[in-house]
LUMKOLPA-268366 format. One record per residue: residue number from 1; chain; y, x, z of N, C-alpha, C in turn. Coordinates in steps of 0.1 Angstrom, whole numbers, plus 5000, padded with zeros to 4 digits. Last residue first. Layout:
REM residues N
NUDREN    nr   kette   n_py   n_px   n_pz   ca_py   ca_px   ca_pz   c_py   c_px   c_pz
NUDREN   NUM       A      Y      X      Z       Y       X       Z      Y      X      Z
...
This chain:
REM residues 147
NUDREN    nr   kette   n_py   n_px   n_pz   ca_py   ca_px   ca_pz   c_py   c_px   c_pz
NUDREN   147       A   5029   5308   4833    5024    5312    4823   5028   5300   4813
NUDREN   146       A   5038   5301   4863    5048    5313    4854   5037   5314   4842
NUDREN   145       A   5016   5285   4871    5028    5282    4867   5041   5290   4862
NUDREN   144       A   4992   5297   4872    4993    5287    4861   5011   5281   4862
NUDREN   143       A   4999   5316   4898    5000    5326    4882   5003   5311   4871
NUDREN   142       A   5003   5297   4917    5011    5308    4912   5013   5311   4897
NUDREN   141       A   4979   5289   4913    4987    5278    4914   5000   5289   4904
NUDREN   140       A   4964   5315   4922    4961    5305    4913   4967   5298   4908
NUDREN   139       A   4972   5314   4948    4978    5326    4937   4977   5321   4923
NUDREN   138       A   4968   5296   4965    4977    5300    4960   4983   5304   4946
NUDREN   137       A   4938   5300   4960    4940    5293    4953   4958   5290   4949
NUDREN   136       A   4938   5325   4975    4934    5323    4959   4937   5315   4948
NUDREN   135       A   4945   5313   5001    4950    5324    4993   4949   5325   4979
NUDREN   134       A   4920   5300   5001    4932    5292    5003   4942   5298   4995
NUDREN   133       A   4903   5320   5006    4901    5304    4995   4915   5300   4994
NUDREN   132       A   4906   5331   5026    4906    5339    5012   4908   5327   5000
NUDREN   131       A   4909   5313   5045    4923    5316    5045   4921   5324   5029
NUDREN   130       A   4878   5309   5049    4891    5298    5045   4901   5302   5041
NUDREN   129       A   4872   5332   5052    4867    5328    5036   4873   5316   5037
NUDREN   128       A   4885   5359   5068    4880    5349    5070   4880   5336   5052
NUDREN   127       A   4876   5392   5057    4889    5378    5062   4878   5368   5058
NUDREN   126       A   4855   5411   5079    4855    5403    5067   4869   5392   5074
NUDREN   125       A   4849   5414   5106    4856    5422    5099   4860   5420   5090
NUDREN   124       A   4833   5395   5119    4847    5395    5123   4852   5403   5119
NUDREN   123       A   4814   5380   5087    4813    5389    5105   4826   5391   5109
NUDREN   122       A   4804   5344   5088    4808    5356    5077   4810   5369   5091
NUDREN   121       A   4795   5317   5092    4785    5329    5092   4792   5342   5090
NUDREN   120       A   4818   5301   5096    4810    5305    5109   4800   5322   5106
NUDREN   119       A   4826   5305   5072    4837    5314    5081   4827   5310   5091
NUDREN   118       A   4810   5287   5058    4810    5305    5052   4818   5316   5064
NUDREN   117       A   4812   5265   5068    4800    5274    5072   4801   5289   5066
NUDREN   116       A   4837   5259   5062    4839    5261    5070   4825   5267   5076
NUDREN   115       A   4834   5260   5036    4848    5268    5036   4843   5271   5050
NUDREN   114       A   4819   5233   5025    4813    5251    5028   4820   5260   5030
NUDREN   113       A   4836   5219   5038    4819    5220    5046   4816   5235   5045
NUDREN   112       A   4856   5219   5020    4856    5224    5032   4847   5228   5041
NUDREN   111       A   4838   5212   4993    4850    5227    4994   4849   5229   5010
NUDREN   110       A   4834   5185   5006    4825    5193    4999   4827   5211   4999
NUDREN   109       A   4857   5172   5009    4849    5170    5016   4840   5181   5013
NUDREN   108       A   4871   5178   4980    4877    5179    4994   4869   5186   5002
NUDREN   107       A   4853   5159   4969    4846    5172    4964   4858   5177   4977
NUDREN   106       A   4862   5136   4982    4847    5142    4978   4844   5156   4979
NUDREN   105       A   4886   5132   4975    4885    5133    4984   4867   5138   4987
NUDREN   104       A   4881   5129   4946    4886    5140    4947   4885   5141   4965
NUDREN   103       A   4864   5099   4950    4860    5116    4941   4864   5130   4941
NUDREN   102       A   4886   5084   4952    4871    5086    4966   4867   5099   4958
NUDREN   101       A   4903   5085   4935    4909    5090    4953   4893   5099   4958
NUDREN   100       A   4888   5072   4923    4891    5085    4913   4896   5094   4929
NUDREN    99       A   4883   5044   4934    4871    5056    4929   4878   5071   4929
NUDREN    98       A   4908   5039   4925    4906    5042    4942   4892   5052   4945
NUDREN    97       A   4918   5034   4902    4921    5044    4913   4915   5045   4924
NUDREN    96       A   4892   5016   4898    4894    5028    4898   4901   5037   4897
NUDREN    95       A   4904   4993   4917    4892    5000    4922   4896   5014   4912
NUDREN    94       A   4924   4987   4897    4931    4997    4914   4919   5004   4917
NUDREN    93       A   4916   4975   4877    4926    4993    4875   4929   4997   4892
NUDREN    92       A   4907   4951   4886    4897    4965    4888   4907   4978   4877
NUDREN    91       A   4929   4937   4894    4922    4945    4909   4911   4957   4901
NUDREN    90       A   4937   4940   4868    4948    4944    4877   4939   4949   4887
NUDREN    89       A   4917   4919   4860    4921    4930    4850   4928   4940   4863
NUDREN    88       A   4919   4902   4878    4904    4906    4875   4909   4921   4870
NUDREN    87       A   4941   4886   4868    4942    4891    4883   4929   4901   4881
NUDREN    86       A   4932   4881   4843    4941    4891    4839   4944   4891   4855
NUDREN    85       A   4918   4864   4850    4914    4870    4841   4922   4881   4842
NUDREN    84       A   4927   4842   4861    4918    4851    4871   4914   4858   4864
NUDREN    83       A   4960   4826   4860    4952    4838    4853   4940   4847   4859
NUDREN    82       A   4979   4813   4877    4960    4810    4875   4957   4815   4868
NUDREN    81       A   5005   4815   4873    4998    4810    4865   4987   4808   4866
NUDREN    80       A   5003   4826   4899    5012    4813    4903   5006   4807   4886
NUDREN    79       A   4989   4846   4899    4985    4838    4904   4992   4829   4903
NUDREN    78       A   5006   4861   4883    4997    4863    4876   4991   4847   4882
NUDREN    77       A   5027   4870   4899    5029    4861    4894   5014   4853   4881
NUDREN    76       A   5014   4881   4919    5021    4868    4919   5023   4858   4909
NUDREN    75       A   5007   4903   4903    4993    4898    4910   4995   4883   4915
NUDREN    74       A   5031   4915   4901    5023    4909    4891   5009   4903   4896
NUDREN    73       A   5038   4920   4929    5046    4912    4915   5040   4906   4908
NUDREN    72       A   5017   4941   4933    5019    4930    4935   5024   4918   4930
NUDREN    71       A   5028   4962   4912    5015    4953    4912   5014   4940   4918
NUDREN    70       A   5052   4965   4926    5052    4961    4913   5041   4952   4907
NUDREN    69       A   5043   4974   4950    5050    4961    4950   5052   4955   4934
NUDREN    68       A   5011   4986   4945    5025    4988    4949   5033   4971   4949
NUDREN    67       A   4984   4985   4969    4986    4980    4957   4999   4978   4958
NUDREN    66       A   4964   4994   4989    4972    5001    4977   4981   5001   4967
NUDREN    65       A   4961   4977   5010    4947    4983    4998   4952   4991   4986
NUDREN    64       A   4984   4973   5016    4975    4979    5029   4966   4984   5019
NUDREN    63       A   4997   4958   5005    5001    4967    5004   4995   4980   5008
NUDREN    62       A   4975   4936   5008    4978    4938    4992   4982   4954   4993
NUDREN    61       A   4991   4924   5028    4979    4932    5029   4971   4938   5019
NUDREN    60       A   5015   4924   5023    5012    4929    5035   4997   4937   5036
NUDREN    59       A   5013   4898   5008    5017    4909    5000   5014   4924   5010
NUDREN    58       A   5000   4882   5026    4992    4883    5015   5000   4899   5005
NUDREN    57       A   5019   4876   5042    5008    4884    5047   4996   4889   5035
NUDREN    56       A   5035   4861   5028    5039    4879    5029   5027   4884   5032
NUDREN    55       A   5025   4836   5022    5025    4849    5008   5032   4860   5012
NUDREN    54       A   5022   4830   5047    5006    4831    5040   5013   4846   5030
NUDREN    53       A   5050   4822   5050    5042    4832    5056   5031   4836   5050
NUDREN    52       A   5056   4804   5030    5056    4818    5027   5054   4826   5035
NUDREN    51       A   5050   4779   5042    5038    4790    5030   5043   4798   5029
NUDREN    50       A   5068   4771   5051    5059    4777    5066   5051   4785   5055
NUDREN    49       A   5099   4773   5036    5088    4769    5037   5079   4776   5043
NUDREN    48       A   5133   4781   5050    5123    4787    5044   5105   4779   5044
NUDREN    47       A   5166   4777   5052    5149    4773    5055   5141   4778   5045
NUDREN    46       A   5202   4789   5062    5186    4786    5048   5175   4783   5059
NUDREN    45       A   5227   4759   5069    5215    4775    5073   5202   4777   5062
NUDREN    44       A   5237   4739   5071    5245    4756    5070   5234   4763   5072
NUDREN    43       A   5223   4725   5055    5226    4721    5071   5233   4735   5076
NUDREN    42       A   5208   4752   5035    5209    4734    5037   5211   4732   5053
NUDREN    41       A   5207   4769   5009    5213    4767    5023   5213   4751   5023
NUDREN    40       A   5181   4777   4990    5194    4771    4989   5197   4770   5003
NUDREN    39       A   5157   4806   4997    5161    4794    4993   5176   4791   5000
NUDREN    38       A   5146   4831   4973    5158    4830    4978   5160   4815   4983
NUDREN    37       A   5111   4843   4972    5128    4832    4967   5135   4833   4976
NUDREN    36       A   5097   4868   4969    5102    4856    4976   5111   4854   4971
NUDREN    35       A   5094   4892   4954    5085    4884    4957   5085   4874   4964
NUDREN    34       A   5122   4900   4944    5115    4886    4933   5100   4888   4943
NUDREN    33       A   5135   4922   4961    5122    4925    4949   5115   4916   4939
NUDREN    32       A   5146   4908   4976    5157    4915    4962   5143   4920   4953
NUDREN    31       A   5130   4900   4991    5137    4889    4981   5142   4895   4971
NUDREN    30       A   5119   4916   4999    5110    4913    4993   5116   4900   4984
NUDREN    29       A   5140   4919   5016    5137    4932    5009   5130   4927   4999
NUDREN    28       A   5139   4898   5034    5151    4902    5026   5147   4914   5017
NUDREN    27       A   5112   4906   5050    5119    4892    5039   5129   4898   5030
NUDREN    26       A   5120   4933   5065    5114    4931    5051   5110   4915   5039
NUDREN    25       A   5144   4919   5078    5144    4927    5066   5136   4931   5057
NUDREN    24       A   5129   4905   5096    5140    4898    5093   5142   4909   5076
NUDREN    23       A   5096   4919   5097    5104    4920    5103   5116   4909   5097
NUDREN    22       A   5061   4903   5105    5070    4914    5103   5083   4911   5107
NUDREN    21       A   5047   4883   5111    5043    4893    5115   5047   4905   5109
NUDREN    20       A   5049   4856   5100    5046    4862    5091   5040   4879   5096
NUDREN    19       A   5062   4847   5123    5052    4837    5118   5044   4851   5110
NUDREN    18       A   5087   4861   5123    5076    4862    5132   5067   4857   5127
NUDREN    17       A   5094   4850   5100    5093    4868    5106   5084   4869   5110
NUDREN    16       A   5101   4824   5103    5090    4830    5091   5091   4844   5095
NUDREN    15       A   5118   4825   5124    5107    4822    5125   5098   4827   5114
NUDREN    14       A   5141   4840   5110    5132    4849    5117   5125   4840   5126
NUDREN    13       A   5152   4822   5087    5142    4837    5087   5135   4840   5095
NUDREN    12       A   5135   4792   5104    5148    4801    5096   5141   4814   5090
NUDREN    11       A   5111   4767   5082    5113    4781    5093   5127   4788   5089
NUDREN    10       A   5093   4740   5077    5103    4749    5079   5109   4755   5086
NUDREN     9       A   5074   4721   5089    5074    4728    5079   5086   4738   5073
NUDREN     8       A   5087   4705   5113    5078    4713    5111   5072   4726   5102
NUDREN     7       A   5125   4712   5109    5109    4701    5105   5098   4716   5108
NUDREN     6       A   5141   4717   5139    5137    4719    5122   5125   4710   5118
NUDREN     5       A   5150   4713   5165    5155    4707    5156   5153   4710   5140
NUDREN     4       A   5129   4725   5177    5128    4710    5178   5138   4708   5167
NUDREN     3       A   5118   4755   5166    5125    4748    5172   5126   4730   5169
NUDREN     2       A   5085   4768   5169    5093    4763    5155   5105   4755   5167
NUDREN     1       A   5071   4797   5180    5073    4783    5181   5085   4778   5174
């Protein structure tokens, strides 16, 4: 709730906090990063327009699909020009990071399924074909890095 003595449309920090559903610092964080302005002091105290709630929750959830603050940045400022060409450009280099995530998390997926039906069938004498795989791959790691 906005105090009676502000305008409607303007918030201290930590109404835009709350409003915004974070904290007094990550504003301040996001100012020293240029995703918010800094505004002038007025009546000894800064205000803040009620829209920059929209634009944390928008950075918030930007942050949520991957996208660093740098990107962001640029997704700001990209938007404040109306560039949907070059926003277009930016969201699909993220889908294919995110492809390339879903692919390796794939084959992950794939490696373990059969890591983990090789160790149900394998007999209690035999090591176990997770910990040999694992082992291996150690060593693996190992050897490509002293060579």
């Amino acid at each position: 709730m906005i105090d009676k003595d502000h305008d409607a449309d303007q918030y201290t920090i930590g109404q835009l906090a709350k409003a915004a559903g974070v904290g007094v610092e990550t504003i301040r964080y996001y100012q020293r990063r240029d995703l918010l302005p800094v505004p002038t002091v007025s009546s000894g105290f800064r205000t803040y327009p009620a829209s920059l709630a929209e634009r944390i929750r928008f950075i918030k959830r930007a942050q949520e699909l991957g996208f660093s603050l740098d990107e962001i940045a640029n997704l700001l400022m990209l938007e404040d020009g109306n560039d949907k060409q070059a926003i277009r450009e930016v969201a699909q280099e993220r889908l294919l990071q995110v492809q390339a995530k879903l692919a390796d998390l794939h084959r992950m997926e794939d490696m373990l399924t059969q890591l983990i039906q090789q160790c149900a069938s394998s007999t209690q004498q035999a090591q176990c074909p997770i910990i040999q795989a694992l082992a291996s791959v150690a060593t693996d790691t190992a050897r490509s890095c002293h060579n």
